[in-house]
N, C-alpha and C positions, 0 to 999 in steps of 0.2 A: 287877552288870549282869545282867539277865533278856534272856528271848526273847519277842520275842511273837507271835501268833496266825500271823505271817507267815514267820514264824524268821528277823524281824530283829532285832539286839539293841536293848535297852531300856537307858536309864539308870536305876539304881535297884532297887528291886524291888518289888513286889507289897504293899502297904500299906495297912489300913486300906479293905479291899473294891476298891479301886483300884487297875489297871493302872500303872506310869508310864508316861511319854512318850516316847514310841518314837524312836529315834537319827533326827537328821536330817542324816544326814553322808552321802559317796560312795556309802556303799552303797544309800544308801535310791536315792536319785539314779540308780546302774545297774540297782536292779530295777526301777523305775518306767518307765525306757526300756525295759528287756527285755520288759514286758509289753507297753508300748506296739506293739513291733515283733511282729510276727507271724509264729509261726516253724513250718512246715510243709514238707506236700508237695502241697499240693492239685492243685497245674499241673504237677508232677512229671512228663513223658512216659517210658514205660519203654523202655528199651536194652537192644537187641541187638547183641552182637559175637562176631566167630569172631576167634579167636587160636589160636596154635600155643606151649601151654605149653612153661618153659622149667624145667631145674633148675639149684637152687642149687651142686651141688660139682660138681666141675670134672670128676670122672671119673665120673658119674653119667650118665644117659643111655642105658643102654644093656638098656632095659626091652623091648625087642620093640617089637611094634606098639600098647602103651602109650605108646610116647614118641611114636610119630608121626598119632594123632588128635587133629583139632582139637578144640578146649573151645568150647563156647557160653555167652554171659557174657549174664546177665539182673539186669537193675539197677532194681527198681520198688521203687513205693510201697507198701508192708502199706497206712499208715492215713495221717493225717496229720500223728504223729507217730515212725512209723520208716519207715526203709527196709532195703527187701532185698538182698541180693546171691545168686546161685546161680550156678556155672560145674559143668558136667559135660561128658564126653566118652561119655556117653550108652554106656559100656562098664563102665569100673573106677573113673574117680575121679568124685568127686562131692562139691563143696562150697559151701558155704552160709556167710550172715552176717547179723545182726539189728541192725543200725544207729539207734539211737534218737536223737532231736535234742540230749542231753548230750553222748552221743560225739560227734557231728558240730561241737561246740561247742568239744571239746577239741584236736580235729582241727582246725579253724580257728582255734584260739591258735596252737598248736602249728608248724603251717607259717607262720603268720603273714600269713594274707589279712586284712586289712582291708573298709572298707565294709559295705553295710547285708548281711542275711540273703538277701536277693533275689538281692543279688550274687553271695554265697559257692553258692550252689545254683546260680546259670548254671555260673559257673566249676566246678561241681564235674560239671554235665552234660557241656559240653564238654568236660572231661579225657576222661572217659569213656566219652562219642559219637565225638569227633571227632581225641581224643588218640591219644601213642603208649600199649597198653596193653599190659598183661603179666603173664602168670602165673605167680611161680616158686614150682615145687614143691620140696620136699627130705624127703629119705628115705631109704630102700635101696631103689630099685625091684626091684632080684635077689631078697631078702629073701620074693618072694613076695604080701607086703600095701602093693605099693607104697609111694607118698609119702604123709608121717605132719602134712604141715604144707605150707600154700599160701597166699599170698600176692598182692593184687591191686595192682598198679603202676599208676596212669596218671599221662603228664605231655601236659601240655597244649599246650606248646613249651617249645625248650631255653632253659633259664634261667629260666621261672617255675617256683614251689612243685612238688612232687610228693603225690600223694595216693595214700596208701598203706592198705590195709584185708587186715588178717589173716584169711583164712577156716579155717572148721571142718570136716571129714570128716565124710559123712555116707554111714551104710550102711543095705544092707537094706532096709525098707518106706521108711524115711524118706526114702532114696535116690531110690525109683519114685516117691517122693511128691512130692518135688523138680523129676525129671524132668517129669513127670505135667506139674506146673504149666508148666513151662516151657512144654511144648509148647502147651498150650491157650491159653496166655498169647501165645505168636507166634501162634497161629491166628486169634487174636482181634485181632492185631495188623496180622495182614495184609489180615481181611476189610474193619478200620476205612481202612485205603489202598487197598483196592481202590475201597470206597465212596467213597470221597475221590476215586480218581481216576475213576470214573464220572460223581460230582457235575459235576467240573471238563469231562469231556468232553460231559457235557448241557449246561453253560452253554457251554462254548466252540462247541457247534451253534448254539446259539440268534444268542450273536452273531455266528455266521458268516450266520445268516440274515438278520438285522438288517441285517448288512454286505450281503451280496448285493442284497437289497432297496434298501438306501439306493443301491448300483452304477445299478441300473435304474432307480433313479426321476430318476438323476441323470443317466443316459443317456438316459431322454424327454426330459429337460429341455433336455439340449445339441440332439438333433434338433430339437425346437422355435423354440429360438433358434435354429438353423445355419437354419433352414428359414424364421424372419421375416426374419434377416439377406437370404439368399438374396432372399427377395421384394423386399424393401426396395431390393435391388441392381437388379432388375428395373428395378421401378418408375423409377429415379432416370435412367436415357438416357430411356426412355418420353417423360417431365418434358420434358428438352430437346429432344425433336424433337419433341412437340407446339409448341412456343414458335418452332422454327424455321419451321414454316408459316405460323403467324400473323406472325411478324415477314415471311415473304416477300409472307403474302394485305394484310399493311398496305403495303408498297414495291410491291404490282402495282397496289392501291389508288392510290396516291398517283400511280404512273405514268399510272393511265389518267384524274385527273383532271387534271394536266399535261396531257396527253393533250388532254382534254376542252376546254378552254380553250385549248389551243394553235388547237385547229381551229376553236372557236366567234368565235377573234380573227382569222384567216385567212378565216372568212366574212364576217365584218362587215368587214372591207376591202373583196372585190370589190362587195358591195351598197353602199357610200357610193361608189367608182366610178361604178357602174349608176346611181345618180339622178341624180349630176354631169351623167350623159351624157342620163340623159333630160332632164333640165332645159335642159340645152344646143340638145339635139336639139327642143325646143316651142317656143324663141325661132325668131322670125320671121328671112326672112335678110335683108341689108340691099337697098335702093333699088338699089343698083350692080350689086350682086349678080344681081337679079331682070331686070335691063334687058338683060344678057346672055345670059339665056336664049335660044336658039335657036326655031324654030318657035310660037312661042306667041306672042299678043297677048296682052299685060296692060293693062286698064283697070281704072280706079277705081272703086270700089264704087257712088264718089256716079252716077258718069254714067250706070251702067249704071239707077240707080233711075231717074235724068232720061228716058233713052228708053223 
């Protein structure tokens, strides 16, 4: 059995100018997914933590004001294939670690996370960010060259994996140099959330003005309406006591031609009276009548022509 180009094994071997054919079993199968998956730190965001190192033996500690500075823990990306670690206490200790995606790889057999690579990276930020973390050193600190070995703990909550990352001492230039980074590293870290939080307070003006705006235009709008309402209320008794006049000017109407004919039929009474009585009054009165009359002679028309 041969290797081939890929360093996976082949059956057979090399024959006649010809490769054989290269194993198609499990393994080929896990590399073909491992390349498939894509394994980095591109999105990597870097971490900052203060902790208050701890040591390892039980009567240790008692180093001065070595044991009581806090450590600053910086957790970035070199490249896109390793990461860093660097914790100092910006005095006497100072260490560092170079994390490359095999170890990280052995590391998550090892505790035994499952899931894709994506996953194993959240999980390993949150330890880290948001976890409990810890730094235990061991040593002689009396000794003079303090702690000889240090250790980065985070666990994430009780009862999940623990992730554990051994660091290396580093002195002298390498040390400033360490430092050095750190510090530019938060510098640069804090101007990228100030900027962030400027962004967020530019946009948060804008749509407080948006808001404002939208307030007033929405406050003409109700005066407007409050203000046709209003009219509209006006108008609407207006409405009915116009209607009440007319309905009174039609019932004085209708009165006065009741009225009107009451009294054109009370005249035309006493004048069919008045002819009755003229007509009465142009009849002659009778023979008997006339004979009675007192002082007067009456003769007949014929006699009077006769004399």
């Amino acid at each position: 059995m041969g290797t081939s180009f890929l360093g996976l094994p082949t059956i057979g071997s090399v024959t006649e100018g010809r490769l054989s054919r290269p194993c198609r079993g499990p393994r080929l199968v896990l590399f073909l997914s491992l390349m498939a998956e894509k394994k980095g730190f591109e999105e990597f965001e870097p971490i900052f933590q203060e902790i208050k190192a701890d040591w390892e033996q039980e009567n240790a500690g008692d180093g001065g004001d070595a044991d009581r500075r806090p450590f600053l823990i910086y957790v970035h990306a070199l490249d896109s294939s390793r990461l860093g670690i660097v914790a100092t206490d910006y005095h006497f200790h100072t260490w560092e670690r170079v994390v490359p995606v095999p170890e990280l790889e052995d590391l998550r057999d090892d505790i035994g996370i499952g899931g894709t690579w994506s996953e194993f990276v959240d999980y390993l930020l949150s330890s880290l960010s948001a976890g409990d973390v810890k730094l235990i050193m061991s040593g002689q600190p009396t000794s003079g060259s303090g702690a000889t070995h240090a250790k980065l703990i985070a666990l994430k909550s009780k009862g999940l994996p623990r992730i554990s990352f051994s660091l290396n001492r580093v002195i002298n230039s390498s040390a400033n140099d360490a430092m050095a980074d750190l510090a530019l590293s938060l510098l640069k870290a804090c101007k990228k959330k100030q900027n962030e939080v400027v962004r967020e307070r530019d946009h948060s003006m804008r749509l407080m003005g948006i808001l404002s705006s939208e307030r007033e235009r929405n406050d003409s709008l109700q005066k407007q309406l409050d203000a046709l309402s209003f009219l509209s209320k006006r108008k609407a008794p207006k409405s009915k006591t116009s209607d009440k006049p007319s309905i009174a000017s039609d019932t004085c109407n209708n009165y006065d031609s009741i009225l009107a004919s009451e009294m054109q039929e009370s005249s035309e009474i006493p004048s069919t009276k008045d002819s009755h009585s003229v007509k009465i009054s142009q009849r002659a009165a009778p023979v008997s009548r006339r004979a009675k009359v007192r002082g007067v002679s009456l003769q007949d028309i014929g006699d009077i022509d006769d004399n």
